[in-house]
Structure formats: structure tokens, C-alpha cells
N, C-alpha and C positions, 0 to 999 in steps of 0.2 A: 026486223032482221030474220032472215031465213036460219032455224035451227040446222039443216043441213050444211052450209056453208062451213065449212075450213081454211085454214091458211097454214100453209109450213112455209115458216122462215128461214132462207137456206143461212147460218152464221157460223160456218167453221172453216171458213179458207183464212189464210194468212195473210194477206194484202203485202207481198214482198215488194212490191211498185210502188209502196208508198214509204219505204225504209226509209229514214229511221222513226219515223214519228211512229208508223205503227211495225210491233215485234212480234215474234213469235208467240209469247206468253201472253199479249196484248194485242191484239190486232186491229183492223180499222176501224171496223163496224161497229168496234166498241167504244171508240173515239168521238169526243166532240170537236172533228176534222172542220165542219163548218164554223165553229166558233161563237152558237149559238146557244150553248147552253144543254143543248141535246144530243148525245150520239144517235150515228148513224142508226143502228140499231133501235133507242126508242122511238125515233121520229118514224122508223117503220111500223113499228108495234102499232102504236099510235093511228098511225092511218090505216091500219087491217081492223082496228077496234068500230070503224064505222062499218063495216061491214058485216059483220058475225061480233058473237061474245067472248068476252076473254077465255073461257075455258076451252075455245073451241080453236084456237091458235095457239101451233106449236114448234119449237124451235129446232131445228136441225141442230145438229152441232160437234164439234168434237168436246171427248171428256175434260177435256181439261180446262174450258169453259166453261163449267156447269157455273161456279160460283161468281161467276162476274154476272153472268146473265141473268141470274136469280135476283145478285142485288143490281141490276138496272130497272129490270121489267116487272112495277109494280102490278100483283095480277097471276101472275106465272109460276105455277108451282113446279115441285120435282117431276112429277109425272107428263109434264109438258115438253119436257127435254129431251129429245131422240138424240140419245150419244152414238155417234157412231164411236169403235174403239180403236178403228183402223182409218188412215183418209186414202179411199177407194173410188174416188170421184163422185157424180152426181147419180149415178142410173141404182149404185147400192142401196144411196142414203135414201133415195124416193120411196124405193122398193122396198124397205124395212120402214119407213110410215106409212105407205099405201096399207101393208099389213097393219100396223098396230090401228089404222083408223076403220079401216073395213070391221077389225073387234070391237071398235066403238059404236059404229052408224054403216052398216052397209048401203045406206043409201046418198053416204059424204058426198059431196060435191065441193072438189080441193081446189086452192087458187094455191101455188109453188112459184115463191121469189125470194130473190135476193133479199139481204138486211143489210147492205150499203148503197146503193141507188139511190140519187138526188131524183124527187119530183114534183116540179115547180107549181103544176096546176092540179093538187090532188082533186079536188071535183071530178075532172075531165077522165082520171085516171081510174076513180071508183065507178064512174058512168059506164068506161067501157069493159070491166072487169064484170058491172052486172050484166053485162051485153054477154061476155062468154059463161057465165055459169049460167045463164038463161037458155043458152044454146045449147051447153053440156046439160043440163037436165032433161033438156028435151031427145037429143039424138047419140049416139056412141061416137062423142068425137073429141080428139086431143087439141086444143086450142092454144097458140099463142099467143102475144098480145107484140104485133110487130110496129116499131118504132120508125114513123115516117123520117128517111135522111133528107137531114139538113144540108151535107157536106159529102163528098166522096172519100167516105172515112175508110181507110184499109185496116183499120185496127178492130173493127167489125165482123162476123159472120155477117151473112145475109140470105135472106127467104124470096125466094120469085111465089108468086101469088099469080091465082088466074083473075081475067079483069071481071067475070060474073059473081053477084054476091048475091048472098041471103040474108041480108037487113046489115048490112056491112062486113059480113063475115064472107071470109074467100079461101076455097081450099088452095093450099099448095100444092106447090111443082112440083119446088123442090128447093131443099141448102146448101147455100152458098158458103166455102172455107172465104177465111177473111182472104179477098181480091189484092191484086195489083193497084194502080191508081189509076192504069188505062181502064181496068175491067170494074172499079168503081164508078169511075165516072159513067159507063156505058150501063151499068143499071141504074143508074138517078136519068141516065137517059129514055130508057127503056119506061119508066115511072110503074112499073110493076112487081117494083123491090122494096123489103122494109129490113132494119136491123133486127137483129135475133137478142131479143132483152134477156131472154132465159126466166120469161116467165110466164110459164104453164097454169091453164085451164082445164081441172079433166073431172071424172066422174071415179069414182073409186074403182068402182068393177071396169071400166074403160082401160084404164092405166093397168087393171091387174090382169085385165084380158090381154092388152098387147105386150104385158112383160114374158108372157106365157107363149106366147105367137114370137117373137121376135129376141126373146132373150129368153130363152128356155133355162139357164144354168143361173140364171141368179133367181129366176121365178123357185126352180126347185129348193134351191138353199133356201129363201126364207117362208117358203110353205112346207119343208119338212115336219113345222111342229105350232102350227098354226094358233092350240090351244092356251100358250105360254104368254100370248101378248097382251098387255095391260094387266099380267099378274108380276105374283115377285121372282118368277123363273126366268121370266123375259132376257134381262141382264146378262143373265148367265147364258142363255141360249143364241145371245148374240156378242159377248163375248169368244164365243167358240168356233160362231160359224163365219161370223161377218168376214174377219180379216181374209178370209178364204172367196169372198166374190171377187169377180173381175175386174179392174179395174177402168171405171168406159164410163164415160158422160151420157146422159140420158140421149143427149141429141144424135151419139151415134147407135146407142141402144135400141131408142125405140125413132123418134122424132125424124132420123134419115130414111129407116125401113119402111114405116107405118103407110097404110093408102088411107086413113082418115085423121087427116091432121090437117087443121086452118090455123089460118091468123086473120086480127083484126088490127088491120094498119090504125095508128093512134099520135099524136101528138100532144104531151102532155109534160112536155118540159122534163125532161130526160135525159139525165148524164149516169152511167153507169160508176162516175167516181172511182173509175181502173185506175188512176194515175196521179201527178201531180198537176199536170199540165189539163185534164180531165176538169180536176178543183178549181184551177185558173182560170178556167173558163165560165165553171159556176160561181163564182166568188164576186162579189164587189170590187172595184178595184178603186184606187185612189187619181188626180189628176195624173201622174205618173205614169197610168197604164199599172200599179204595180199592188199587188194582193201580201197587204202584210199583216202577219199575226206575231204582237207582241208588245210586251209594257212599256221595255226600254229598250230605244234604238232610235242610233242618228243616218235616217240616209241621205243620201247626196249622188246628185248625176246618175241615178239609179232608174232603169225603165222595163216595163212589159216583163217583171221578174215576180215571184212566189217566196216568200221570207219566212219563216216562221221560227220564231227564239222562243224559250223556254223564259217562264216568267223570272227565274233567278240568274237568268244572262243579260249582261248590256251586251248589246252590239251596234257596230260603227261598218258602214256598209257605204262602198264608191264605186261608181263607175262601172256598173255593171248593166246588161242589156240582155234582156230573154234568159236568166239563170233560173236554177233554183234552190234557196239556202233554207238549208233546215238545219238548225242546231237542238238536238232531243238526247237528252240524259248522255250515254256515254260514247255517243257517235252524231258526227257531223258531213254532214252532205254538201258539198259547192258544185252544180253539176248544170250544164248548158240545158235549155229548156227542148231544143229542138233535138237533142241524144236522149232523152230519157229515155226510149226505149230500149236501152242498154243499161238501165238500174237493177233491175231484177237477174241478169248474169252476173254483175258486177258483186252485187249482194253474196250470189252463190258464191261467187269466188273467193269475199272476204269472209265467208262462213267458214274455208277450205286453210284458208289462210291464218286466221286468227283466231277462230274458234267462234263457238256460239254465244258464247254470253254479248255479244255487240249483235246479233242477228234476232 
């Protein structure tokens, strides 16, 4: 294992698109959503441990995490845990561990992903991950790891790539906002598009060079006091400053503006697990067509639907086609498979409605 090698686990988004199984106080990534005995989160950990050493991966996160993540990830100490204090999107929280790892190792070389993504062929996945930090050691470049489509998904951003490589690696055009279904279909046409995983390859000085070139106002906030990182002032230095960065996802910070950024299109059994319908699709399913999780339950005349009861519920289920029921602690979801993408407004609404303690 390369001592340079990093991993920041991005695990502080809320996963509101999977309401109600995962909450506010509990989210996905913390969930054993697959039903295999492992959350999302350690099954991640897990698969970065083949690549670097445990001390050497570290967890994004909001504060109010710290304690669930600590008792998951056997391995993972306090000083592991970049809290953000404020949720600023992705371009702050990179930006405040770029800095705390360049105190570490200026010579880091960071792999930046998610902690819920399902990925069916880890081999393939670790193969082409050494493929970009072999690339990023060698040259000043920001690397993605683009996801060959399967489907003309509009639920996707998307990357056009040029068709010349360098041992599979292709600089980009340019990013695509998530398409239409005509303008999806027309880059699976094109076969010179891949989906945007959101997961970043870079060199430490790379990333902190272009936070500096392209996002000048958040470079300056968290290089004001360079000296405080990986001591006990840190905390407090970024209690102060942080909630005050901009609020902007990497990809329009740096990944839109930048002229040194590739990807290496990959196939590797890849569901981002946005959704329920996402899981439906990763999941096993039964003669039925039908992905249920639960102890007690009679179904009948039931098809192509996602179930999941709480093991202190019986439930008695008919007649249903492409739904999706989820019964979890003090909220229940019956909701048509092909509208989910209206659960996460829905959510907001009954947050507005009812209050938070169901959210």
C-alpha cells in the first residue's frame, strides 16, 4: 500500500429520498438499506481499507454524527472526523480537508467519495481508482472516475470526454446538468459520455492550487490560519469560519471551471442508491418481481414493488403493482414507484406541516 494514498469519505448528506427509513438524526449511509448485515457506510470503509491504511481515511461529516460513525467504523478515531459545523455543500467540506491533510503529508494523493454507493465489482473498482492516483502522482490533474450508462438516465449529470486517451484516461469537454430524455439518449448516442459519480482523484497541492485559481473566497477563508490544523485550535477555527464559506458543490467550484480535469469511464457495478427505486434495482428480488424486507408479512397479488416493515410490524399487503411501502418507526410511506421523484418535496412539506420529529 502506498503511504501517500488518502480517502475522504464524503457521510453527512441526509438521504431525504429515502424517507422514512432513513432521518434526519439517522441517515442512509448509516443504514443496513441492503439488508446484509452491513451499512452503507462500513461496506465503504471496508473497500478503501484495500487500498491505504486505516489511519489514513477520513470521514467528512456533519457534527452530529460524530457518534454513530465512531461506533460503526472499527479503526477510526476522533481525529478522523472532519465535522463540518455548517452543511455548505461539497466544494467547503473538500476545501477544509485538503487543508487539514496537506498538515498531514503534503505529498497526499486523495481519492473523494461518497459513503452510500452500491459497488458490485469491487476489484474492477479498486483497479481503476489505482489507474487515477497513478496518473495524479505523476501529472497536475483532477480526475474523475466516470460511470459508463447503461440507460438514458436523466436523473444523472453527465461528462463528454474526448475520444484520445492516456492509458484510458480522457480529458474532458465538458459537464453536463442532468438532460432531458431526448438529450440523454443523444449522449449514449454520441458513446462519448459517462455519469458524474462524484468521485474525485487529485493530488493535494492540485486541488489546493485550483481552489485558489477558481474559487479564490473559500481558498482564502480556510488558509487564513493554516497553522491550527491537526491541532486542538482547529475546532474552534473552524467553528468560526466555516459557516461563512459559500455555499457551491465542488463540481461547480472547481470541476466546471478547471482546464485539467479527466475521467476514466469504468464499469463496475454502480448504483448511486439516490433512491428507493435506485435499491430496487440493486436488490434481489423474489418470483414477483418484488424486493421485500421483513419478518412478518402476508403478500398477495403484489408485483415489481419495494416493502420494507419494521421487524415489530405484521403487515398484510394486496394488490399492488410498482409501489413503494415502507413502514419505519413513527412514519409510513405507500407511494407509486414511478412518482418517487416527488418524495423528497413531499418530505419538505410534511416537515412544514407537521414538524420535524417524523423528518
Amino acid at each position: 500500500m502506498n503511504s501517500n494514498n488518502y480517502v475522504l469519505i464524503m457521510a453527512g448528506g441526509v438521504g431525504s429520498r429515502f424517507w422514512p427509513k432513513s432521518r434526519n438524526h439517522f441517515p442512509k449511509q448509516f443504514l443496513d438499506i441492503l439488508g446484509i448485515g452491513k451499512t452503507l457506510l462500513q461496506l465503504t470503509y471496508e473497500r478503501f481499507l484495500k487500498l491505504c491504511p486505516a489511519e489514513n481515511i477520513f470521514i467528512v461529516t456533519n457534527s452530529q454524527y460524530e457518534d454513530i460513525i465512531l461506533s460503526q467504523l472499527e479503526g477510526i478515531s476522533n481525529a478522523q472526523l472532519i465535522c463540518e459545523p455548517s452543511r455548505n455543500n461539497t466544494a467547503p467540506c473538500i476545501a477544509y480537508a485538503s487543508f487539514k491533510l496537506k498538515g498531514l503529508n503534503p505529498e497526499a494523493n486523495i481519492v473523494v467519495a461518497p459513503s452510500d454507493h452500491f459497488i458490485l465489482y469491487e476489484d474492477i473498482f479498486l483497479t481503476k481508482i489505482n489507474q487515477a492516483l497513478a496518473y495524479t502522482e505523476k501529472y497536475e490533474a483532477l480526475v474523475t472516475l466516470g460511470i459508463a450508462p447503461t440507460r438514458p438516465d436523466t436523473g444523472y449529470g453527465y461528462i463528454q470526454y474526448e475520444s484520445a486517451e492516456d492509458g484510458g484516461v480522457h480529458k474532458v469537454v465538458q459537464f453536463k446538468e442532468k438532460p432531458t430524455l431526448e438529450k440523454a439518449k443523444a449522449f449514449l448516442a454520441e458513446g462519448n459520455y459517462v455519469w458524474n459519480a462524484g468521485i474525485f482523484i487529485w493530488k493535494v497541492g492540485s486541488i489546493l492550487k485550483a481552489l485558489q485559481t477558481h474559487s479564490d473566497e473559500i481558498y482564502k477563508l480556510f488558509s487564513k490560519n493554516e497553522s491550527v490544523y491537526n491541532t486542538l485550535e482547529e475546532r474552534a477555527f473552524i467553528d468560526e469560519h466555516y459557516p461563512h464559506s459559500p455555499n457551491i458543490s465542488i463540481d461547480y467550484a472547481i470541476m466546471e471551471q478547471a482546464d485539467n480535469v479527466y475521467t476514466i469511464p469504468a464499469e463496475f457495478g454502480w448504483s448511486d442508491l439516490g433512491t428507493w427505486a435506485s435499491l430496487y434495482e440493486a436488490a434481489p428480488k423474489d418470483e414477483n418481481n418484488n424486493v421485500i424486507s421483513a419478518q412478518q408479512i402476508n403478500v398477495t397479488e403484489t408485483t415489481n414493488s419495494i416493502i420494507h416493515i419494521g421487524k415489530d410490524k405484521l403487515a398484510v399487503i394486496r394488490g399492488l403493482d410498482n409501489f413503494i411501502v415502507v413502514d419505519e418507526s413513527n412514519a409510513l410511506l405507500i407511494y407509486p414507484k414511478s412518482d418517487e421523484q416527488e418524495i423528497k418535496e413531499v418530505v419538505k412539506q410534511m416537515s412544514i406541516n407537521f414538524g420535524d420529529s417524523f423528518i
